[in-house]
C-alpha positions as CSV (number, residue, x, y, z in Angstrom):
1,X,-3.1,-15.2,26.1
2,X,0.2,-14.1,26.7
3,X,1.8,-16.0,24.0
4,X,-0.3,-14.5,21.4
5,X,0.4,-11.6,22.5
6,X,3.9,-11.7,22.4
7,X,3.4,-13.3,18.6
8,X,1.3,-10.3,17.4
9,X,3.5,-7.9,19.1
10,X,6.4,-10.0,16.8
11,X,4.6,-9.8,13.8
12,X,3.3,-6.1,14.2
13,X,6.9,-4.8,14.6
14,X,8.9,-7.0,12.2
15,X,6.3,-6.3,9.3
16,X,6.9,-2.4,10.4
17,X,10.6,-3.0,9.9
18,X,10.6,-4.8,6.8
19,X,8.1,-2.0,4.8
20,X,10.1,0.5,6.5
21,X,13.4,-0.5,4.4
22,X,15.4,-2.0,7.4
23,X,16.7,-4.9,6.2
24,X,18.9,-5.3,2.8
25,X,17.3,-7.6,0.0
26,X,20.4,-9.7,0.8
27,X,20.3,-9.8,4.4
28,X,18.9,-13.2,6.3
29,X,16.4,-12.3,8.7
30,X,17.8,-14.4,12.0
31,X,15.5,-15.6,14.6
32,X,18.1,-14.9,17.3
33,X,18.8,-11.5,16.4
34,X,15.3,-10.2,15.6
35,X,14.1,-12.0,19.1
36,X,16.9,-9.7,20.8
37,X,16.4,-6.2,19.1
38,X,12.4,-7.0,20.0
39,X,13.2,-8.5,23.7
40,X,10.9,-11.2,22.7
41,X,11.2,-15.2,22.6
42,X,12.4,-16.6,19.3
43,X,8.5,-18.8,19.3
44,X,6.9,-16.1,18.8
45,X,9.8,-14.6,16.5
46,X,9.4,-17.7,14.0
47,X,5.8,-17.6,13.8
48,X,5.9,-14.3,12.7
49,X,8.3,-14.8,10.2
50,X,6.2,-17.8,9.0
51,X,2.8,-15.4,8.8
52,X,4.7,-12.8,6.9
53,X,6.2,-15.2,4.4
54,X,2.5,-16.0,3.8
55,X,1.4,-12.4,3.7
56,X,3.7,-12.3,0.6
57,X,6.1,-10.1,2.3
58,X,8.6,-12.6,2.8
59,X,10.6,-15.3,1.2
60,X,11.8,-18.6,2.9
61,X,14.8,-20.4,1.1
62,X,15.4,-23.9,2.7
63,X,18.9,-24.1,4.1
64,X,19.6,-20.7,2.8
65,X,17.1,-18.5,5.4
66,X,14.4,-15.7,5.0
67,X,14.7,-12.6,3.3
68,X,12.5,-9.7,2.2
69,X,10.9,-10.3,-1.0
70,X,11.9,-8.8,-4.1
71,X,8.8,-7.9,-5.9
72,X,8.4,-8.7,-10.1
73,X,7.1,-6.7,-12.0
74,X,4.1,-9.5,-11.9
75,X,3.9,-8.7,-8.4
76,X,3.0,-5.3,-8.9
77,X,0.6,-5.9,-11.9
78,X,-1.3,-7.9,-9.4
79,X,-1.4,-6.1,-6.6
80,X,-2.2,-2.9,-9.0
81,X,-5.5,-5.1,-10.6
82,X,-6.3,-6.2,-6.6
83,X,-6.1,-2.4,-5.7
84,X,-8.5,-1.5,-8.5
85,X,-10.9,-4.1,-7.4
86,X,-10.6,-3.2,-3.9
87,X,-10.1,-0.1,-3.7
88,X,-12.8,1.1,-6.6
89,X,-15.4,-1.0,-4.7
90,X,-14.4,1.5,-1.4
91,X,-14.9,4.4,-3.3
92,X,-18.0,3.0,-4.3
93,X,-19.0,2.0,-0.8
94,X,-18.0,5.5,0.3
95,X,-20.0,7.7,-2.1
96,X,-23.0,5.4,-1.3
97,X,-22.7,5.9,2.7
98,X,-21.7,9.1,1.9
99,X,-18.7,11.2,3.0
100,X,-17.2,11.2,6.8
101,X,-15.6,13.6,9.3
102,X,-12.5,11.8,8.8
103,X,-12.3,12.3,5.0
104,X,-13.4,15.5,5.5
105,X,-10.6,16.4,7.5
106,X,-8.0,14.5,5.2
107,X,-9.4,16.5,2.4
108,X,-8.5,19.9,4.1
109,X,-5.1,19.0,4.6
110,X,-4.9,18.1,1.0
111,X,-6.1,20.7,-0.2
112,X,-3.8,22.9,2.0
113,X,-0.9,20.9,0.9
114,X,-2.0,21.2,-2.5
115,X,-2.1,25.3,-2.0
116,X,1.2,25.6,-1.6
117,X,3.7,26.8,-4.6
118,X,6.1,24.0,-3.5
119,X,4.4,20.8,-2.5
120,X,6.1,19.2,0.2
121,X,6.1,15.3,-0.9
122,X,6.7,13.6,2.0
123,X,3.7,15.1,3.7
124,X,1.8,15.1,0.7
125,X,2.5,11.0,0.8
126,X,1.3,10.8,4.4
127,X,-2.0,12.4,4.1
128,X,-2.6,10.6,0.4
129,X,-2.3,7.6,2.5
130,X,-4.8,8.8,5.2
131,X,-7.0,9.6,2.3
132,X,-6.9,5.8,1.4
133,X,-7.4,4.9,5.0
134,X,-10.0,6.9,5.9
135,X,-12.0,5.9,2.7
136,X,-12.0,2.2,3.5
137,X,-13.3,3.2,6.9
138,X,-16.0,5.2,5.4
139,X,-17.1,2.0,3.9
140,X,-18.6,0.3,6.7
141,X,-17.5,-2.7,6.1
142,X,-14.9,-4.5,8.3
143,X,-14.1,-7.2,5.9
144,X,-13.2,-5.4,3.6
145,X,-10.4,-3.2,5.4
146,X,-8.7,-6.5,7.2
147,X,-8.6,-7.1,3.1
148,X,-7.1,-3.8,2.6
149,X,-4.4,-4.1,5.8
150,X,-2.3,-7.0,3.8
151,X,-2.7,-5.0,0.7
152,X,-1.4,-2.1,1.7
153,X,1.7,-3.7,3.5
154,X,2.5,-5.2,0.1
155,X,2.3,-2.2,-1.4
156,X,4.2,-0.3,1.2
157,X,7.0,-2.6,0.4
158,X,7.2,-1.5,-3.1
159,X,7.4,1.9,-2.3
160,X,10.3,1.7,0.4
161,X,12.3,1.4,-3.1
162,X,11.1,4.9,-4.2
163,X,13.4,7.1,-2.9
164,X,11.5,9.8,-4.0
165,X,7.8,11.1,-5.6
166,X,8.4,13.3,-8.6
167,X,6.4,16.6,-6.6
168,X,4.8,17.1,-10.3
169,X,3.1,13.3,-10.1
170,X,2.7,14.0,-6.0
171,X,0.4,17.4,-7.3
172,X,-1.0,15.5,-9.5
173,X,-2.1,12.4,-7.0
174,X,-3.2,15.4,-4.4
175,X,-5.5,16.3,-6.9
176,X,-7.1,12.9,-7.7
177,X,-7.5,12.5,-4.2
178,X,-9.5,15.8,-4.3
179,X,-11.3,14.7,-6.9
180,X,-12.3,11.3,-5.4
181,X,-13.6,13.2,-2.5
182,X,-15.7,15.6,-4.6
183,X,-17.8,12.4,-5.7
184,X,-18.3,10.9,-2.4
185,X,-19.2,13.8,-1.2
186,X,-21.6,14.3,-3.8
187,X,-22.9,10.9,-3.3
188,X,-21.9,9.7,-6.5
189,X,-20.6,5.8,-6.0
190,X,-19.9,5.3,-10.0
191,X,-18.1,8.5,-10.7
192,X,-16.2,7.9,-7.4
193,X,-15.0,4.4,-8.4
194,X,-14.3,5.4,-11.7
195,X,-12.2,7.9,-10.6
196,X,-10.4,6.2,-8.1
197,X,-9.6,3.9,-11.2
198,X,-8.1,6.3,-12.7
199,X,-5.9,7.4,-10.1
200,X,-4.7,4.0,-9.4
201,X,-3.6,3.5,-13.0
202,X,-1.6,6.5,-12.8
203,X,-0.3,5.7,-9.7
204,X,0.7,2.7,-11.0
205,X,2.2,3.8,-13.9
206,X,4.6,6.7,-12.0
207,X,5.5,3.5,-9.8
208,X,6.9,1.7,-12.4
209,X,8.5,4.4,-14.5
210,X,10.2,5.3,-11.1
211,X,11.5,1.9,-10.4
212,X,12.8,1.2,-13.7
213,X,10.7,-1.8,-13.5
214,X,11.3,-3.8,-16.8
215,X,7.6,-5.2,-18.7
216,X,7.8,-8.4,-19.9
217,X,7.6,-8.2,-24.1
218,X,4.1,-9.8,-24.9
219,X,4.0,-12.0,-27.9
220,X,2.7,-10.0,-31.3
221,X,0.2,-13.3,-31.6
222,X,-3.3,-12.5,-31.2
223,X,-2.2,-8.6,-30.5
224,X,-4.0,-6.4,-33.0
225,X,-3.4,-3.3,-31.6
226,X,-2.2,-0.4,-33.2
């Protein structure tokens, strides 16, 4: 008992130091120094470094060490098309269970922060990520949050590169979340999904543009688009 303990307690507060930006992408995680900074045994150390590695959040180089992993632009394509599906079918979930006090109360602060003639980004960030939690919690299904927990941490990774939102795109997002909202309220599962589709997509694209991450050219063969 006390073993895993000690492991999830490992695991728990490296993964919170690796999304928070702690580490350089050229620094080697070491077993001995993470197991003194935590004041926990190297065991239960490794095997965290091990479950994160397979959580996609870090990379293991034989003889060379572990390090944070440096995300492709692939990476974020598919973590964008698993958001969509898991994220539209919460929305979904939500609007058909219909809305809760939490989302409620994440929608009030929104809209408060939303009010205001200067947004204030950082908080804006916080409660859009509330928003998110609180809607896979309004789903009702367990499975599908545990899902959602790796996802997230993946994505949180990405966005320890963003130094900062545009506070034109952070309105914006503020008001998709709104809008999201509005349809679960309303008990509307298909207008909710398809909204949160839409937000994602933009999302998305401000994430790239913000990154400077490069899209691989697509071969003109079989492309017929305009």
């Amino acid at each position: 008992m006390a073993a895993s303990l000690h492991r999830d307690k490992a695991y728990a507060r490296i993964r919170d130091l690796v999304i928070s930006g702690e580490f350089a992408p050229d620094e080697p995680l070491s077993e001995r120094s993470l197991s003194d900074r935590l004041a926990l045994g190297r065991t239960p150390v490794r095997e965290a470094l091990k479950t994160l590695a397979n959580d996609g959040l870090l990379t293991i180089h034989p003889m060379r060490g572990t390090f944070v992993r440096q995300l492709s632009f692939d990476d974020l394509r598919e973590i964008h098309e698993l958001r969509l599906a898991l994220e539209g079918m919460a929305a979904y979930l939500a609007a058909t269970r219909g809305p809760t006090e939490g989302l409620a109360r994440c929608a009030k602060e929104l809209r408060r922060v939303g009010s205001r003639a200067a947004i204030d980004v950082e908080e804006a960030q916080q409660f859009g990520w509330t928003f998110h939690d609180e809607l896979f919690r309004a789903t009702g299904n367990g499975r599908l949050v545990q899902a959602y927990d790796n996802l997230r941490a993946q994505s949180g990774l990405a966005l320890q590169k963003m130094r900062q939102y545009n506070p034109d795109r952070t309105r914006q997002a503020v008001n998709e979340h709104l809008d999201i909202h509005a349809a679960v309220a309303a008990q509307e599962p298909d207008a909710a999904q398809q909204r949160m589709w839409r937000h994602l997509s933009s999302a998305f694209e401000a994430r790239l543009n913000a990154l400077g991450a490069v899209r691989p050219r697509t071969s003109g063969k079989g492309d017929h688009r305009s």
